[in-house]
C-alpha positions as CSV (number, residue, x, y, z in Angstrom):
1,X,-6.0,20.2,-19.7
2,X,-5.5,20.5,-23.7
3,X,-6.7,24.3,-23.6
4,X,-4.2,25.1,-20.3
5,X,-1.5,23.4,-22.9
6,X,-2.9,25.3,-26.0
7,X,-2.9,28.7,-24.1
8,X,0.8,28.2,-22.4
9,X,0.1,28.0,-19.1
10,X,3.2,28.1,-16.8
11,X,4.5,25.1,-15.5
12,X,3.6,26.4,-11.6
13,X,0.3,27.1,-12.7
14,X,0.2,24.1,-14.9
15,X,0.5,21.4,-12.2
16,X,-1.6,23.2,-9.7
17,X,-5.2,22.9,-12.3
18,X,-4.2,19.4,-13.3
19,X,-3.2,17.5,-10.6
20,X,-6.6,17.3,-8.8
21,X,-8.5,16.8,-12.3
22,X,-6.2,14.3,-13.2
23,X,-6.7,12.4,-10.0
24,X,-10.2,12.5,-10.1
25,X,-10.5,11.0,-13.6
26,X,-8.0,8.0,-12.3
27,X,-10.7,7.7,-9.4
28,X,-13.8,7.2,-12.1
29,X,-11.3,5.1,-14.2
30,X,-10.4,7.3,-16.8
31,X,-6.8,6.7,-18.2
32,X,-6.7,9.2,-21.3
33,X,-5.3,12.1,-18.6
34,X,-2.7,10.0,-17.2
35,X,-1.8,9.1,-21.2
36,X,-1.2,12.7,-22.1
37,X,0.8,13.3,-18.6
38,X,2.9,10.0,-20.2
39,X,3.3,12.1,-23.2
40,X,4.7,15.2,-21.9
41,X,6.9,13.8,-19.6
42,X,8.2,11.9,-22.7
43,X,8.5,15.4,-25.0
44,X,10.4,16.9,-21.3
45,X,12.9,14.6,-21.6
46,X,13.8,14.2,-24.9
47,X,14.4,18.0,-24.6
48,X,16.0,18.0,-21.5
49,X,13.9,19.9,-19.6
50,X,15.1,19.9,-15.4
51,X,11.6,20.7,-13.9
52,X,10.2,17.6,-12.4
53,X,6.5,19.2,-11.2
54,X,5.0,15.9,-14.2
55,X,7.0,13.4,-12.3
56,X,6.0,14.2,-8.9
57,X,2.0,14.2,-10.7
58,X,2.8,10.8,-12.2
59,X,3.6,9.6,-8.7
60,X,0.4,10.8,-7.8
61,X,-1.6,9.4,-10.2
62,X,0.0,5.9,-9.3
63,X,-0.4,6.2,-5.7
64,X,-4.1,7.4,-6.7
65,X,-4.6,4.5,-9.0
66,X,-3.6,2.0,-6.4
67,X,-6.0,3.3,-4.1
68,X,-8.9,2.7,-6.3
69,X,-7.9,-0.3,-8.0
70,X,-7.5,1.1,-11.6
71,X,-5.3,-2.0,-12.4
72,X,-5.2,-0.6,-16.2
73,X,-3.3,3.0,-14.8
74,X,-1.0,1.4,-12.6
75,X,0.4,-1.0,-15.0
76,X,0.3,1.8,-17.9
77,X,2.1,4.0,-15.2
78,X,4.7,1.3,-14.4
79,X,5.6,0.3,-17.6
80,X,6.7,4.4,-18.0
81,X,8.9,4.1,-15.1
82,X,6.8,6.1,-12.6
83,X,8.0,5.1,-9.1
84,X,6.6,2.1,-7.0
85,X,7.4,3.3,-4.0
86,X,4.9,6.5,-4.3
87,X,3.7,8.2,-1.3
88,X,-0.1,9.3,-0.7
89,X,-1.6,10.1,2.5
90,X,-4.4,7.9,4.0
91,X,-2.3,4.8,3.2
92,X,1.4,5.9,3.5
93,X,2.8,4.3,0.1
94,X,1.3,2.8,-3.2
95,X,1.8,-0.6,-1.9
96,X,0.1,-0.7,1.7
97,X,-2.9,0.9,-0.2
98,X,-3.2,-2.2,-2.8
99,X,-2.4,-4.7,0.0
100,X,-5.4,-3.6,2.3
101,X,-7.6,-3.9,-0.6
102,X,-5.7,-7.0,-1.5
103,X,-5.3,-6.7,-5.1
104,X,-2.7,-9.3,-6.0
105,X,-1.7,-8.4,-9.5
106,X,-1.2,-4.7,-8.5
107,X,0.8,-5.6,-5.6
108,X,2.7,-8.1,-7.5
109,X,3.7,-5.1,-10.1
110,X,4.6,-3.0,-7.8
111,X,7.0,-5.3,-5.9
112,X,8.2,-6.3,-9.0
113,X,9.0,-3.3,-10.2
114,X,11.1,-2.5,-6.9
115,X,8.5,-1.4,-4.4
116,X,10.1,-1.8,-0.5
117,X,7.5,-4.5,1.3
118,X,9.2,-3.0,4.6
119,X,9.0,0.8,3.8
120,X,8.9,3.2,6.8
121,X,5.8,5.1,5.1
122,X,3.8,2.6,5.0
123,X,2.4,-0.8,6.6
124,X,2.1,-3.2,4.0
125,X,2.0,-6.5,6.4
126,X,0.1,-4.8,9.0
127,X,-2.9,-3.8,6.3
128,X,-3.1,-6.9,4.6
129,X,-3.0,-9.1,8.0
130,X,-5.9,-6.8,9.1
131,X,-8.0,-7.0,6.4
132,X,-7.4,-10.7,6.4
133,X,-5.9,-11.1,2.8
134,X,-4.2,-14.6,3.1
135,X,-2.8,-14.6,-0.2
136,X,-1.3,-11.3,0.2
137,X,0.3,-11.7,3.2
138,X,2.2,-15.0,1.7
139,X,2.8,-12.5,-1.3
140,X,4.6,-10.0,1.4
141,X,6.6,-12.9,3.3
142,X,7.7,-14.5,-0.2
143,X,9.7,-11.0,-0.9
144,X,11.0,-10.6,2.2
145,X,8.6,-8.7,4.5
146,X,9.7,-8.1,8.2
147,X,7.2,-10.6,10.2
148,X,7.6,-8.3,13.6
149,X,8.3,-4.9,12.1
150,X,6.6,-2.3,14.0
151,X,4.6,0.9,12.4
152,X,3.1,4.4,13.3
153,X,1.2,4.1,10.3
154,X,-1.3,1.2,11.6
155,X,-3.6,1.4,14.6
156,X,-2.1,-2.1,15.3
157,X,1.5,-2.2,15.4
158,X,2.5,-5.6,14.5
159,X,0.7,-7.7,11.5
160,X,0.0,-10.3,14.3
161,X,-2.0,-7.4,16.1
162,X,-3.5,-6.7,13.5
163,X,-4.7,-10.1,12.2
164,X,-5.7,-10.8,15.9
165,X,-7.4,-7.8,15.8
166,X,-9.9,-8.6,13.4
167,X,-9.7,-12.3,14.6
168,X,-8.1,-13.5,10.9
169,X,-6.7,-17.2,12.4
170,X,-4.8,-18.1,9.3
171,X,-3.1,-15.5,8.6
172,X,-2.3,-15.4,12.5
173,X,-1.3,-19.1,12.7
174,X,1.5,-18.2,9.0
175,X,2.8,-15.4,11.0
176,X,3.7,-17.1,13.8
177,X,4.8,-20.3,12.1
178,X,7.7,-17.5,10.4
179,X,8.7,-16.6,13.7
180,X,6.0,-13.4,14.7
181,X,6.9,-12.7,18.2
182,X,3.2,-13.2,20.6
183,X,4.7,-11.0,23.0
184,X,5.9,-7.8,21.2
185,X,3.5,-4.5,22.0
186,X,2.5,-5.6,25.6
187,X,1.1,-9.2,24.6
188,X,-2.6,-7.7,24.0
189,X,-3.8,-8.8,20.6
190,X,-7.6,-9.5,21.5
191,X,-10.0,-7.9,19.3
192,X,-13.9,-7.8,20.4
193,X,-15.6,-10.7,18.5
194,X,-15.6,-13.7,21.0
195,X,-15.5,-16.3,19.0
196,X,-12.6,-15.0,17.1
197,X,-10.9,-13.9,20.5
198,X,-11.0,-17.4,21.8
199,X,-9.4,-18.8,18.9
200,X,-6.8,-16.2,18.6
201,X,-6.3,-16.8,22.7
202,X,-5.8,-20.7,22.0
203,X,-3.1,-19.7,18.6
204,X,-1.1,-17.7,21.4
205,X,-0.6,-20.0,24.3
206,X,0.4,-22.8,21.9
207,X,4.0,-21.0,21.8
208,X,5.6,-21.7,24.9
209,X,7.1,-18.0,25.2
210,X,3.4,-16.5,25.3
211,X,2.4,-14.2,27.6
212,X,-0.9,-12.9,26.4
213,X,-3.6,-13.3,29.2
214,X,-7.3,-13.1,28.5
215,X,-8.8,-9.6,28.3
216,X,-12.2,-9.5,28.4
């Protein structure tokens, strides 16, 4: 990246060689690449410079630094202002990526630095009720998140699908004691583990609006 620098690459041509390299070392953990991004984008706008090709990288590197848990990037890239709300593509935004992994003090940045817990790219809720991540999902209600918000971005549309899902009776039983709705999306929240499916069954029909009916 220092010799594309060195040798005056254009700015086009620039962002297309770095942006995969750069993501790549955030993947194995490296943070010197996203340092010297920091750095440029500092020496842009203290000369004014209107191309934004490093800002739309820096959003990258956070989404891609969520993903993988780099807690040391994503603070590093926070504190520079990069945006919390940054999109990537298997998880929509950078904050449904940390809460399906359910890395509190990542999520907990990002929020507090103004990421949207009911963005429309993304299914914060829905991920961490699926992947059974108690603490997170009281993170997510705490700042607001819709309890029956639907998504395209989550095979199950509803977080109380989605915990049901997986059979995750907690988080199930916090959902609906904030008011999730046991009959949005047809009433059929039954995963395939038994066990968990009779439980989930029995944390339905105590609501007296219930419809859901045993599927076996």
């Amino acid at each position: 990246m220092k010799k594309l620098i060195r040798k005056g690459a254009n700015e086009e041509a620039f962002a297309a060689s770095v942006n995969s390299i750069i993501n790549a070392a955030i993947t194995s953990g490296i943070t010197e690449a996203v340092t010297m991004l920091i750095e440029i984008q500092k020496n842009r706008e203290s000369a004014a410079k209107e191309n934004n090709w490093d800002v739309e990288l820096l959003d990258s590197c956070l989404y891609t630094a969520t993903d993988v848990e780099n807690q040391e990037t994503v603070m590093k890239l926070l504190s520079f202002g990069v945006d919390p709300n940054a999109l990537g593509k298997e998880f929509g935004d950078a904050l449904t990526a940390s809460t399906n992994d359910g890395i509190i003090p990542i999520a907990t940045a990002l929020i507090s630095r103004g990421a949207d817990v009911n963005s429309h790219y993304g299914s914060a809720l829905q991920a961490a009720a699926a992947q059974g991540h108690f603490e997170m999902v009281q993170l997510l209600i705490a700042h607001d998140a819709y309890i029956n918000s639907f998504t395209d971005h989550h095979e199950a549309c509803t977080a109380l699908q989605a915990a049901c899902n997986n059979g995750h009776i907690e988080i199930a039983e916090r959902l609906l004691d904030k008011g999730a709705n046991p009959n949005l999306g047809g009433g059929r929240y039954i995963g395939e583990d038994v066990e968990n499916n009779m439980k989930c069954y029995r944390v339905f029909t105590r609501s007296e609006n219930s419809q859901v009916a045993w599927i076996p």
